[in-house]
C-alpha positions in Angstrom: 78.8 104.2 130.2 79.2 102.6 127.0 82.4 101.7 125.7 84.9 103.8 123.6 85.8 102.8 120.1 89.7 102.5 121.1 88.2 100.1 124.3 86.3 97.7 121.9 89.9 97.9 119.6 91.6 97.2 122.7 89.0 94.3 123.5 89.4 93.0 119.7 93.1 92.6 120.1 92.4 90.6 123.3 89.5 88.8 122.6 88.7 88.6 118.7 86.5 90.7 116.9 83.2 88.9 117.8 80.3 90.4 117.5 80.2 94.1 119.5 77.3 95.5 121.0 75.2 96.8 118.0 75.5 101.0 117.5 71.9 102.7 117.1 70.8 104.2 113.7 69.9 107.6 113.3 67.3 108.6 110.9 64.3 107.5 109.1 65.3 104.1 108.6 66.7 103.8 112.4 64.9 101.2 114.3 64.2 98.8 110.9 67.3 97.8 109.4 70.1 95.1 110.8 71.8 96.3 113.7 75.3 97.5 113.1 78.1 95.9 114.7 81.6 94.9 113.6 80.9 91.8 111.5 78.5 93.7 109.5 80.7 96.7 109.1 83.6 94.2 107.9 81.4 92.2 105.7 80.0 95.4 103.8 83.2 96.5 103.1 84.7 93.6 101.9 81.8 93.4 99.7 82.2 96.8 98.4 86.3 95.9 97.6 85.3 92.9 95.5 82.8 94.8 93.3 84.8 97.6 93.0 88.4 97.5 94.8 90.1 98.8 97.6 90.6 102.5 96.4 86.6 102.5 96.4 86.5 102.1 100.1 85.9 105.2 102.3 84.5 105.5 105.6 82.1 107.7 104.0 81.3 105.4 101.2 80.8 102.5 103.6 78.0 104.4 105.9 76.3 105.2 102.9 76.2 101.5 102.1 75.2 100.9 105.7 72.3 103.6 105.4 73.7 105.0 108.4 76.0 108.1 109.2 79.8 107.9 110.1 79.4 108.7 113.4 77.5 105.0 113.8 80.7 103.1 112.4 82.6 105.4 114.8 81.3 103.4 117.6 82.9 99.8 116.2 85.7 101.0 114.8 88.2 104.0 116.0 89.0 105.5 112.5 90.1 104.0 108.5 93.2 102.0 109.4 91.5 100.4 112.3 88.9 99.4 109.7 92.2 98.2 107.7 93.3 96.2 110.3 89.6 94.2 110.9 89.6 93.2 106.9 93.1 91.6 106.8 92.1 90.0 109.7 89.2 88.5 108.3 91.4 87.5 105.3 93.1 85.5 107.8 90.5 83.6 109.2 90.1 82.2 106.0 93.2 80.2 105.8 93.9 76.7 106.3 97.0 76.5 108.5 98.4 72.9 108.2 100.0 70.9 111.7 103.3 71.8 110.9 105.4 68.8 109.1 109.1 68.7 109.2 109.2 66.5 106.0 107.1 68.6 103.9 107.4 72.3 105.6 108.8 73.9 102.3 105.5 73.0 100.1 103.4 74.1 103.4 104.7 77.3 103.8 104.4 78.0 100.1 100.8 76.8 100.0 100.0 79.0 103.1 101.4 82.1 101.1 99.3 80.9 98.1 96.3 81.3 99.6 97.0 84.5 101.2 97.7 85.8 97.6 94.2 84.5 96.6 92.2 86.4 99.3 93.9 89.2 98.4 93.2 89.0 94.8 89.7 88.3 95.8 89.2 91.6 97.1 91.2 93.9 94.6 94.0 96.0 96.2 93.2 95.0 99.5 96.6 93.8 100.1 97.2 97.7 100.5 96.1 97.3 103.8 98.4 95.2 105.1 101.5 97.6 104.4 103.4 99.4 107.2 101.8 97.2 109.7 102.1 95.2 112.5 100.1 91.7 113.4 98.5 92.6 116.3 95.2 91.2 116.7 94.4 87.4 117.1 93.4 86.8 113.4 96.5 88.2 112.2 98.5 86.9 115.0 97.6 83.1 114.4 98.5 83.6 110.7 102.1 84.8 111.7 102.2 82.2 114.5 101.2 79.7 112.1 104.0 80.6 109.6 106.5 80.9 111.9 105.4 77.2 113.4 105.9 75.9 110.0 109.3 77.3 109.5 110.6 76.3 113.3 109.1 72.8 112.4 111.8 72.9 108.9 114.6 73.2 111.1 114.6 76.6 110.2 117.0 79.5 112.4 114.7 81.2 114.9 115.8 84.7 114.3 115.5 83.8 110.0 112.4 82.3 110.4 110.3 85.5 112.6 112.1 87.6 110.1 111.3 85.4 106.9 107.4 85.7 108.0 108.2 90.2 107.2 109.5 89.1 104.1 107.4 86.6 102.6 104.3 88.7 103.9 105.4 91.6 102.2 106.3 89.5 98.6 102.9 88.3 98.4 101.6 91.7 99.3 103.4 93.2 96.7 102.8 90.9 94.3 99.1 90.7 94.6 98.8 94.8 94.1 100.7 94.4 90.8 98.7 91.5 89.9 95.2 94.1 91.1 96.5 96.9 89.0 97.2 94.8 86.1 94.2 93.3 86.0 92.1 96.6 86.9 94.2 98.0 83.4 92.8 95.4 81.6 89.1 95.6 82.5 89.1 99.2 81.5 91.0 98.3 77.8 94.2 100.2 78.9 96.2 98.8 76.1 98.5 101.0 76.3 100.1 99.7 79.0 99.0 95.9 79.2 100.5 93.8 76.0 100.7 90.4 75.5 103.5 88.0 75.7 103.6 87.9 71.7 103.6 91.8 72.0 106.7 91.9 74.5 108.4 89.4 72.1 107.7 91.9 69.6 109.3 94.8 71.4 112.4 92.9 72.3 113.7 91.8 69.1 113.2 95.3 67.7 115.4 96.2 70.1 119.0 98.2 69.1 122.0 95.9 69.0 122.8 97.9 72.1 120.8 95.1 74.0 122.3 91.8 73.0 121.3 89.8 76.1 117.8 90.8 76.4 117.0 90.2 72.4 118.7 86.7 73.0 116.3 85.4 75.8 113.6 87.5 75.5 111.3 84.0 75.6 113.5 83.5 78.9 112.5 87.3 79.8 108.7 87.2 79.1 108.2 82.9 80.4 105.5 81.7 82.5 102.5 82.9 84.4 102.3 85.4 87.2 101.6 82.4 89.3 104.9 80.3 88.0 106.9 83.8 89.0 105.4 83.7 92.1 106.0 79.8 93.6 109.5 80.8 91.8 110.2 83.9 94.0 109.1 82.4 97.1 111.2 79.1 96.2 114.3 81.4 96.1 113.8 83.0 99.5 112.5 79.8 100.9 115.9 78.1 99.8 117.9 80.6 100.8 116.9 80.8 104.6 119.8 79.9 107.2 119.1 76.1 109.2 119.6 75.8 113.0 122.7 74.8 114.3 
């Protein structure tokens, strides 16, 4: 008997996703086109969020894709969050985690958070699916277990550093769906709610006299990139993360 899709899950979480037996297609094209399996499944969709964002993905959307029906993706994958859960594991395959070095561990764990933020802006508001979940399979697991290897290796409390890896995870989440919906805003010519800086600077000083501080700085207010807000967020809860005794 062949497998259940929440046996292969359960075999993904032990083993890696690896390539899975290969589902049969139904239909006039069954027979002639690339076996479907889990890699292909992932890859298709991943493609499908970078030409056209997350919110585009559907199960249904994604068989179609496939020339297949959902009942064939059924077989590799037990329903749309488990598909959620291959995709940001992927994402995590593809980055670098350095041996963990106690004399430069602050610029490691920042540059390991960077490139998180890129894969996720690669694939427009994918970092959706990494909300309200837990690192459970190996891909996701040797990301956290590479963070918190770089924190330990800073000197950095045990029970600050397993929760600093929630935190910091969910920052560059966060900040990469702004950064997605920003950018989506501007591709359609959504002026109305994406200005410039010299726009902002605009705003502020007409301003009432009933905001004295924010006409003052408002270069202060409206400084720097997305990026420079970014390495300066992280920098602050980096800093502010309790040593060992």
């Amino acid at each position: 008997m062949s497998p259940t899709p929440q046996q292969r899950r359960a075999a993904r979480h032990q083993l890696g996703t690896g390539s899975s037996a290969p589902a049969t297609r139904r239909g006039p094209s069954g027979g002639r086109k690339k076996p479907i399996t889990v890699d292909v499944i992932v890859d298709t969709a991943l493609d499908m969020v970078e030409a056209e964002g997350y919110e585009a993905l559907t199960m249904r959307r994604l068989a179609t894709a496939l020339e297949t029906g959902p009942s064939s993706l059924y077989a590799h994958v037990v329903n749309k969050e488990d598909l959620d859960e291959l995709l940001i594991g992927r994402l995590c395959t593809e980055i670098d985690l350095p041996e963990p070095d106690p004399a430069a561990w602050r610029q490691q764990i920042i540059d390991v958070c960077a490139q998180l933020r890129d894969q996720y802006l690669r694939y427009p508001g994918i970092s959706q699916a990494a909300f309200a979940t837990a690192p459970s399979n190996l891909e996701t697991m040797r990301f956290a277990e590479g963070m918190l290897a770089i924190l330990l290796a800073g000197g950095i409390d045990p029970q600050a550093a397993a929760w600093a890896i929630d935190s910091l995870s969910l920052y560059v989440n966060a900040y990469s769906l702004e950064v997605s919906l920003v950018n989506r805003r501007v591709d359609r010519g959504d002026d109305g709610w994406v200005v410039s800086r010299d726009e902002l600077l605009r705003r502020f000083a007409a301003l009432p006299d009933t905001f004295p501080e924010s006409k003052r700085y408002a270069a202060e207010l409206t400084a720097g990139t997305g990026h420079d807000r970014f390495d300066f967020t992280l920098g602050l809860m980096i800093d502010g993360l309790p040593r060992s005794r």
